[in-house]
N, C-alpha and C positions, 0 to 999 in steps of 0.2 A: 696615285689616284685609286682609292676600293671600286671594285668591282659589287653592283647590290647583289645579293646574294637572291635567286629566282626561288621558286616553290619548291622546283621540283628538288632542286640543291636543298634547299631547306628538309624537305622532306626524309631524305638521303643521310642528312645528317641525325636527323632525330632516328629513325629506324636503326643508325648504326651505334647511337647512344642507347638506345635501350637494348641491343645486343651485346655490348660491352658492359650494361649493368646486368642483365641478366646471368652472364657468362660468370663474373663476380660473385653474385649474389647466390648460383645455382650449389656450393657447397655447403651454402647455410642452409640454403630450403632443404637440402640430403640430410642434413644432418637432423634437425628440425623432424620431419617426415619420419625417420627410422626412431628417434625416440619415443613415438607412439605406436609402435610396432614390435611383436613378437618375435623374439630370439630368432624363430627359426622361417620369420615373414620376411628378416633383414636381413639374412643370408640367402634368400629365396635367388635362384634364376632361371628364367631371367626377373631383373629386379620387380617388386611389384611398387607401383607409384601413390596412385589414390586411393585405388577401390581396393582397402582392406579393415582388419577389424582393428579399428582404433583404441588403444588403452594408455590408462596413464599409469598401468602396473608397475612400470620402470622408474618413471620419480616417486616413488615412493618409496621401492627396492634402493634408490638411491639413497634418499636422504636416514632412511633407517640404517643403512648401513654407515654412511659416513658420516653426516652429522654436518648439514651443507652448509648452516650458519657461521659454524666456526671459522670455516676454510672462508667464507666470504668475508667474514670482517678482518681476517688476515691480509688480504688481498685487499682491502678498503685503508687498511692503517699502513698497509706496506706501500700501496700507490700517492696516497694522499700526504701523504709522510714526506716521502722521496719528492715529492713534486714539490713541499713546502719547502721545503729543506734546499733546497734546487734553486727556486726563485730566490731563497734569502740569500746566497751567494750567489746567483750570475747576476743579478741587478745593480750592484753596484759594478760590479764586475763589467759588465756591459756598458754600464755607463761610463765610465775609466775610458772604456775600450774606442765609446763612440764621442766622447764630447772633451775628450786630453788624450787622444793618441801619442805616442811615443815612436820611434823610430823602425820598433821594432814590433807594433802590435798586430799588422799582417801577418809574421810570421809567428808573432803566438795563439793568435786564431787559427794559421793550418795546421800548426802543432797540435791543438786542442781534438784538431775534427783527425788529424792522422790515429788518433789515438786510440778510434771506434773501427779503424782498418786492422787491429790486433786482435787474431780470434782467441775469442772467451776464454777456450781451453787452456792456452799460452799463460795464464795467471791464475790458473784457478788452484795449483798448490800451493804458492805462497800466502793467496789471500784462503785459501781454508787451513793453510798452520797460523795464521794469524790471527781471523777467529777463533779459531779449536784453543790459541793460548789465554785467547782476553775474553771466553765464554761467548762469546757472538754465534756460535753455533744453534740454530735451530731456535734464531733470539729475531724477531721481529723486525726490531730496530737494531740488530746487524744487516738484514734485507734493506732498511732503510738508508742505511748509510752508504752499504757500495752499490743501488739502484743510481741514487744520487750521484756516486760518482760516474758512475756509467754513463748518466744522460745529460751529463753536466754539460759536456763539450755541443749538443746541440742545444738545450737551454740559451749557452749564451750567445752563440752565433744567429739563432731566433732572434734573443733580446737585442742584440748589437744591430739587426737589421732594422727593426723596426725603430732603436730610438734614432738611428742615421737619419731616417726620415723626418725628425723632428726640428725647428731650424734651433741651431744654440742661442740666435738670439735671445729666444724666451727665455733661457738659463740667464743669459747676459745683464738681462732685464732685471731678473726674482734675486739674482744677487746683489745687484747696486739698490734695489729696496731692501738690502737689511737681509737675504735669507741663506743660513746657513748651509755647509755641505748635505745634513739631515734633511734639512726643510726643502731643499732644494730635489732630492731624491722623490720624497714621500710625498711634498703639497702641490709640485710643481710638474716634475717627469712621470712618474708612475701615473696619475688620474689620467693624461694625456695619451698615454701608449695603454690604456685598457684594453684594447681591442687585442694589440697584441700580446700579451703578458697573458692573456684569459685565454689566446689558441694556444701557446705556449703550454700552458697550465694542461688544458685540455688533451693535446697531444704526449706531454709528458705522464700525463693519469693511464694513457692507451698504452703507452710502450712498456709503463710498467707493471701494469695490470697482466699483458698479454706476458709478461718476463718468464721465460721458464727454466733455461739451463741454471742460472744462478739460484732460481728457489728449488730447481731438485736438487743441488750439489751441497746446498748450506742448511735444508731443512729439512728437518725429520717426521715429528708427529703434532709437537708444538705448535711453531709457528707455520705450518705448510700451508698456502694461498690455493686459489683455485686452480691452477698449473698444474699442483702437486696430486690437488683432486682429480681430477681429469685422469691423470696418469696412474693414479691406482686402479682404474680399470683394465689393465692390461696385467696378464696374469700367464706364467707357464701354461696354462690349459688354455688358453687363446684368448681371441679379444671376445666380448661379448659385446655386440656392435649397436643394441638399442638401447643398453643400460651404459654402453659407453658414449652414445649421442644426447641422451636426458641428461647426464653429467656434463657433456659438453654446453650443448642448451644451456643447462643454469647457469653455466660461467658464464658464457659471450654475453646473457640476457641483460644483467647490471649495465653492463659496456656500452651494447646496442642501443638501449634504452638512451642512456646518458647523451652517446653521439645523435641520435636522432633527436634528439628536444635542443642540442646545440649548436646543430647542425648551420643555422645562418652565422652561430656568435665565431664558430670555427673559419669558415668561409674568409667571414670579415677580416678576422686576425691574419689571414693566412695572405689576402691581398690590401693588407693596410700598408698605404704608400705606392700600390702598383700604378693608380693613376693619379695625377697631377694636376 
C-alpha cells in the first residue's frame, strides 16, 4: 500500500531536486562565466561572479588561433561515425542475443561489459603499433573504428534490453507471412524499438564526442576532435583559464544543445519497457 506523498514531502523533494541540478550544472555556468572574462578577472580572488567586464575577446583569440571548425567536424565524423558503425553491428547482434539465445549468451554479454573494466592504458600500445602499421594514425576513421569497438559492449547490452521487451510473437507472426531474416530485422524489429535504438544512438554520440584519452594518444594535427582542442590550451607557461573555458564552451555547446532538444526522445528510450 503507497503512502500519498503530502505537500510538504512534495515540496522537500523538489528543493532537493533542484540542489542536485544546480550542484551539476554549477561547473558549467564556471566555466561558461570565465570565458567572458579577463585573463587576469579569472584568476582574480576572491573569484569575481557577475559584476565584471564582459568580453568575447577570448572566442575569437580562440578560433583565430585554432581553426574551431575543423576540430568540430572531426568530432561530428568521428561520433556520428562510431555510433553508425556501432548500431550496424550490435543490432543484429542484439537480436541473436534476444530472440535465439544460446546456452551461453549471458555469459557473453558479461564478457562483453567486463571488457570496459580494462583501463584504456592496458592496450593502448598494441592498438597504437597497429595503427602506426596500417596508417590509422591521426586518421579519422581509425578514431572511428576503435570508438566503435570501445562502446560496442554497451551498444548491445542497450539494444539486447530493449528488444527483450518486445514479445517474439510478432517475430513468430512476420515469419510465417513470408518475412525473411533481413525483413524481419529492418520492417519488423527496428521501427518497433525506435525509442530505444535513438537513446542508444544518442548516448553513444555523448560518450563519444566527450572521448578524450584515445583522441589524444592516436591524433595529431589532422584528425584531432574537440578533446584535443580543449587540451591545447594548456601550455608549459600555465593554463590560461578564459581562453581555456571559451574552448571549453565551444565544445560542450554542439552536445548541450543536441541533449537539450532530445532530451524527452532520450528519456523515453532510456525507460522503454520500464512499465508494463
Amino acid at each position: 500500500m503507497s503512502r500519498a506523498i503530502t505537500p510538504r514531502r512534495k515540496a522537500v523533494n523538489t528543493a532537493l531536486a533542484w540542489a542536485l541540478g544546480l550542484l551539476i550544472f554549477f561547473p558549467i555556468l564556471w566555466t561558461v562565466l570565465t570565458s567572458f572574462k579577463t585573463e587576469a578577472t579569472a584568476i582574480a580572488d576572491p573569484p569575481v561572479w557577475f559584476f565584471f567586464d564582459w568580453t568575447t575577446e577570448n572566442y575569437s583569440v580562440v578560433q583565430e588561433r585554432s581553426g574551431y571548425f575543423r576540430f568540430f567536424w572531426n568530432s561530428v565524423i568521428i561520433s556520428v561515425g562510431s555510433t553508425l558503425l556501432g548500431l550496424l553491428i550490435a543490432i543484429p547482434a542484439a537480436w541473436s542475443m534476444a530472440f535465439v539465445p544460446g546456452k551461453r549468451t549471458k555469459d557473453i554479454l558479461m564478457w562483453m561489459l567486463s571488457t570496459k573494466m580494462l583501463p584504456a592504458v592496458g592496450v593502448l600500445v598494441p592498438i597504437y603499433l597497429i595503427f602506426r602499421d596500417t596508417g590509422l594514425l591521426d586518421n579519422v576513421w581509425g578514431l572511428v573504428i576503435v570508438l566503435t569497438l570501445i562502446n560496442l559492449p554497451i551498444i548491445v547490452w542497450m539494444l539486447y534490453t530493449y528488444f527483450r521487451e518486445i514479445p517474439g510473437e510478432i517475430l513468430e507472426a512476420a515469419r510465417m507471412d513470408g518475412a525473411g531474416l533481413r525483413a524481419e530485422i529492418v520492417h519488423v524489429l527496428t521501427p518497433m524499438a525506435v525509442p530505444g535504438i535513438a537513446s542508444t544512438m544518442l548516448l553513444n554520440i555523448i560518450l563519444a564526442w566527450n572521448e578524450a584519452f584515445w583522441t589524444l594518444n592516436l591524433t595529431a594535427a589532422k584528425s584531432a576532435p574537440l578533446t584535443a582542442f580543449i587540451a591545447s590550451y594548456s601550455s608549459p607557461e600555465g593554463l590560461f583559464y578564459a581562453k581555456l573555458s571559451a574552448a571549453s564552451t565551444m565544445a560542450i555547446a554542439p552536445i548541450l544543445i543536441m541533449g537539450w532538444f532530445s532530451q524527452k526522445q532520450l528519456v523515453r528510450g532510456l525507460t522503454f519497457g520500464a512499465v508494463k
